[in-house]
C-alpha positions as CSV (number, residue, x, y, z in Angstrom):
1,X,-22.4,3.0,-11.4
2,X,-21.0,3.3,-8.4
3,X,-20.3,-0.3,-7.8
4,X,-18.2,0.0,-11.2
5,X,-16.3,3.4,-9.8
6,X,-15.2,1.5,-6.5
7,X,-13.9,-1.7,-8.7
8,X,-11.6,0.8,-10.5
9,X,-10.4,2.5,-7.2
10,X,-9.9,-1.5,-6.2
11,X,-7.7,-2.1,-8.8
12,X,-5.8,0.9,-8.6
13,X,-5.4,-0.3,-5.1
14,X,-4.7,-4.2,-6.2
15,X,-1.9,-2.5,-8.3
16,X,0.2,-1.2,-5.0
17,X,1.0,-4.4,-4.3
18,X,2.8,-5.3,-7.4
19,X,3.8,-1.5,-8.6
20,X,7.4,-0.4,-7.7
21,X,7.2,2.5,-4.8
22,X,3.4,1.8,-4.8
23,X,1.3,1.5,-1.5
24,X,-1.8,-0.2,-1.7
25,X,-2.9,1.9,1.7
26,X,-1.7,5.5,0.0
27,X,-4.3,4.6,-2.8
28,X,-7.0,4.2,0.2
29,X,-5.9,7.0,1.5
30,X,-6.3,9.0,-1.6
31,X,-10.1,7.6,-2.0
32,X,-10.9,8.2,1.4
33,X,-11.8,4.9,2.7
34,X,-8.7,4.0,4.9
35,X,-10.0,4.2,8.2
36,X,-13.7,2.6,6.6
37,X,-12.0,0.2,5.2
38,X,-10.3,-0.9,7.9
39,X,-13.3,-1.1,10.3
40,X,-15.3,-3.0,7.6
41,X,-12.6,-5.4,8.0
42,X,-12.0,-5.8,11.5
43,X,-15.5,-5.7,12.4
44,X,-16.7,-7.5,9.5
45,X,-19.0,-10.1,11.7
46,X,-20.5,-6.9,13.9
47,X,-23.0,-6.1,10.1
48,X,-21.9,-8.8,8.0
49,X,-24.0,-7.7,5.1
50,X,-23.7,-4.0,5.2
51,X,-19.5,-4.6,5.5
52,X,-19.9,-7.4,2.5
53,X,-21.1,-5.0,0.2
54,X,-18.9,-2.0,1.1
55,X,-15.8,-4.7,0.6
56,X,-17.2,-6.4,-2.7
57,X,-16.5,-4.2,-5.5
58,X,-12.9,-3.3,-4.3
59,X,-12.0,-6.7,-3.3
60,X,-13.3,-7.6,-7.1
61,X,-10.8,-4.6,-8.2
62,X,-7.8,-5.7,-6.2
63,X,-8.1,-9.0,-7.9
64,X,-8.3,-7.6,-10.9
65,X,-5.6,-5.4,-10.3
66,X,-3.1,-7.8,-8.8
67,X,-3.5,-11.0,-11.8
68,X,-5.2,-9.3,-14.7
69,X,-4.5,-5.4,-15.1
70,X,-1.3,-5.9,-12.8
71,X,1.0,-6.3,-16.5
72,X,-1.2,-3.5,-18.2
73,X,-0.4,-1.3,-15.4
74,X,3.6,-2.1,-15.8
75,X,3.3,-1.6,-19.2
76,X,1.8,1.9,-18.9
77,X,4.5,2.7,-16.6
78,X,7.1,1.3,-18.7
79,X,5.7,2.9,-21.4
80,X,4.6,6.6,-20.3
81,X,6.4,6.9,-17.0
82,X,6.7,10.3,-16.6
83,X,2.7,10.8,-17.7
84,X,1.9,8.5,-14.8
85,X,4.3,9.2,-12.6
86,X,3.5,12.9,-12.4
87,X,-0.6,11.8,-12.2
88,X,0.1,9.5,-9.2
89,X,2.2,12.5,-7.6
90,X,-1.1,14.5,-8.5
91,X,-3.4,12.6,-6.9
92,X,-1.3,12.2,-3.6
93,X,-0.8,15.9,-3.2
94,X,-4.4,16.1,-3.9
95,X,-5.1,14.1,-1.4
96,X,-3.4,15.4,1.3
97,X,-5.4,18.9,2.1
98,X,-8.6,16.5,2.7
99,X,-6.8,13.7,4.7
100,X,-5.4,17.4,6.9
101,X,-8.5,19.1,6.9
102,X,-10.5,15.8,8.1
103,X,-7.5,14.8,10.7
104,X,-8.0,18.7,12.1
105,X,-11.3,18.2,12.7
106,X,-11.2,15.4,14.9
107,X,-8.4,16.6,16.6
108,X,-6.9,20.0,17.5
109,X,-3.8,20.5,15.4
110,X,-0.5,21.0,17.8
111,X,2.7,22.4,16.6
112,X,4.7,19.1,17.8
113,X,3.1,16.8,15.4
114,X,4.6,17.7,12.4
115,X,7.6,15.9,14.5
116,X,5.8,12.6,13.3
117,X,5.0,14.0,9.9
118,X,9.3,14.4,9.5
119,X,10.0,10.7,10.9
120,X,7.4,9.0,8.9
121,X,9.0,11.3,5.6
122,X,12.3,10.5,6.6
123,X,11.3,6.3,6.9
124,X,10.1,7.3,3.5
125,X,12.7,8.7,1.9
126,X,15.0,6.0,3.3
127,X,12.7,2.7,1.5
128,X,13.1,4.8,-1.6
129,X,16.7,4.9,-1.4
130,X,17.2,1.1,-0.9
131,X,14.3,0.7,-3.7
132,X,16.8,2.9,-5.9
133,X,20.0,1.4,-4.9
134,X,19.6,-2.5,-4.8
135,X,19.0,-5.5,-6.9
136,X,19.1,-8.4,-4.9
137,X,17.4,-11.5,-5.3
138,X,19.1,-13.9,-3.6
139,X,19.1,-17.8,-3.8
140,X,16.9,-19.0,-1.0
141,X,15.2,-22.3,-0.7
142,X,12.0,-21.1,-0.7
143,X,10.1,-23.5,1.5
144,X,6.8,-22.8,2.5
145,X,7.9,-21.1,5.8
146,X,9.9,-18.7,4.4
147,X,7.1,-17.9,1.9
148,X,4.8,-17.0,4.5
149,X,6.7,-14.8,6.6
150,X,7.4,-12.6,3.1
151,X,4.3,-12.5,2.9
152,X,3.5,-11.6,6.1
153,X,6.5,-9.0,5.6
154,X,4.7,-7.6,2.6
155,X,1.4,-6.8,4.5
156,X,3.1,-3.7,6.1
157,X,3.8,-2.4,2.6
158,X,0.0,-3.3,1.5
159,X,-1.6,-1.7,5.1
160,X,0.5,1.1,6.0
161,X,0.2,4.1,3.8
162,X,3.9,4.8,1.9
163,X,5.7,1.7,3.1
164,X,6.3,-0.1,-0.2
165,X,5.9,-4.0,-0.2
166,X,8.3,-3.8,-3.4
167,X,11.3,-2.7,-0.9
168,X,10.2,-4.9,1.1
169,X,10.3,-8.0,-1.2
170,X,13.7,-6.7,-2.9
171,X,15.6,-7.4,0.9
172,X,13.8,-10.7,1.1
173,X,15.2,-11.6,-2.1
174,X,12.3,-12.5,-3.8
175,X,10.7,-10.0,-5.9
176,X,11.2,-10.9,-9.4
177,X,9.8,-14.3,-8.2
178,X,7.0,-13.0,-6.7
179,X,6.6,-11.0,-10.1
180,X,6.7,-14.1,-12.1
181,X,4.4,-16.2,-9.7
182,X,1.8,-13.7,-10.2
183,X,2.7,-13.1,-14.3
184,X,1.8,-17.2,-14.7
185,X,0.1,-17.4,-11.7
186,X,2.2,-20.5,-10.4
187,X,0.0,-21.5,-6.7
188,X,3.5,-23.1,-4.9
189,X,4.6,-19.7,-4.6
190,X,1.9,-17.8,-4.0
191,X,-0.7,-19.5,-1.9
192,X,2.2,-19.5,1.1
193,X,2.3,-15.5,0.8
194,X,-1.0,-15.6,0.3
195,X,-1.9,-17.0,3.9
196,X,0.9,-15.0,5.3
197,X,-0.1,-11.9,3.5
198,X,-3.8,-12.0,4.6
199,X,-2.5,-13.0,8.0
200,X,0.3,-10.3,8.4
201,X,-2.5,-8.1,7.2
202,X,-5.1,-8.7,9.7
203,X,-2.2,-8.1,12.6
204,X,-1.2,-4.5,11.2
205,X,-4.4,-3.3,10.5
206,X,-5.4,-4.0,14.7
207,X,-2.2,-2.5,15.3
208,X,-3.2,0.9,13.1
209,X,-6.9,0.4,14.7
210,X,-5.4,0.6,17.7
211,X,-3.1,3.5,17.1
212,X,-6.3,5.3,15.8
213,X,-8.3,4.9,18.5
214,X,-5.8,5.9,21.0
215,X,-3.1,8.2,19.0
216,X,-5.4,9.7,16.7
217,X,-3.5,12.7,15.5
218,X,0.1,11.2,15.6
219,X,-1.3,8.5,13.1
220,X,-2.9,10.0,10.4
221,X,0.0,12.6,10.5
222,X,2.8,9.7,10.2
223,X,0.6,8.7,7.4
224,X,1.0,12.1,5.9
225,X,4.6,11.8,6.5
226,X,4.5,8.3,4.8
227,X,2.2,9.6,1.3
228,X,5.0,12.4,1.0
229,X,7.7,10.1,1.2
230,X,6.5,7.7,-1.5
231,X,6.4,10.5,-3.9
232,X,10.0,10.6,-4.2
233,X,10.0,7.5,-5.6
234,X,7.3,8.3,-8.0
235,X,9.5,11.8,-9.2
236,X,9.7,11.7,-12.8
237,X,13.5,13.5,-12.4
238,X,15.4,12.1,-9.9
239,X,17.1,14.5,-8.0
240,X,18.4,12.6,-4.6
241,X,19.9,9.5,-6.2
């Protein structure tokens, strides 16, 4: 049962990466398994079998939720967006106490550090205006170099806790491409993200290793700063744009 319970959190996690204002890493930080995750990743040849079989059922779930469940998900959104925006909203606020209470623990809490908590919101609220306020797909040649630095672009959206790889994609010009790669599952287009998505994603998550392991506390509380940003773009009432 549990094996089936961490394929669902895997898709939900598959569907940040092609949900508008979605992070794949607010969804691991909601279930708890950032920082585990991350480690099982990094370290996967230190216990190969014991990380294998942590990663399996949500790797099974982000595939999933990327080419299968990523058009049911759209449609739900499309079609109740207010139900599922306010659950998502839910479910980050929900999260948040824990993710506090745990960071707290670890570290003693100092006045200063909600100073990271009102950058990373502010960083926040500024991807959600540019998600709000442009439509640009340009006309690229989209050779296979330029196809893997988007998607090595788009790992920070998939790692990092709030960043949205939608934004992201919109300024490279190629999101509704991306989109309709992944809708008929064309290969040109996305095995080049592909490599530079896994890639770029292996390089941020050292990076956020070694932020954790050395700036503890000023982490996780950008990352708090991050998951309250990306609720503005999840708002059922817009009330800043």
């Amino acid at each position: 049962m549990s094996f089936v319970i961490d394929c669902i959190k895997g898709i939900a996690i598959g569907s940040g990466a092609i949900l508008p204002g979605i992070s794949s890493g607010v969804f691991m930080v909601i279930f708890g398994i950032y920082e585990k995750f991350l480690d099982s990743i990094l370290n996967f040849f230190d216990n190969p079998k014991k990380n294998f079989l942590f990663l399996l059922p949500y790797i099974i779930g982000i595939f999933f939720g990327v080419f299968i469940f990523g058009n049911i998900l759209n449609y739900l959104f499309i079609k109740f967006p207010i139900q599922i925006k306010c659950l998502f909203c839910i479910l980050i606020l929900s999260s948040l106490p824990k993710l506090i209470k745990e960071t707290n623990t670890k570290v003693s809490f100092k006045f200063y550090y909600i100073i990271y908590i009102l950058i990373a919101f502010a960083i926040g609220f500024f991807s959600v205006y540019l998600e709000k306020n442009i439509s640009f797909d340009g006309c690229f040649n989209y050779n296979f170099f330029y196809l893997f630095f988007c998607g090595f672009l788009m790992s920070i959206g998939v790692v990092v806790p709030g960043l949205s790889s939608t934004v992201i994609l919109m300024l490279l010009g190629i999101y509704s491409v991306y989109l309709n790669s992944i809708s008929y599952i064309y290969l040109p287009i996305l095995l080049p993200m592909g490599f530079g998505l896994i890639i770029g994603s292996l390089f941020f998550m050292k990076l956020i290793k070694y932020l954790l392991e050395n700036f503890y506390a000023q982490t996780f509380y950008s990352i708090i700063g991050f998951s309250l940003g990306s609720i503005l773009v999840l708002l059922p009432f817009t009330f800043f744009f």
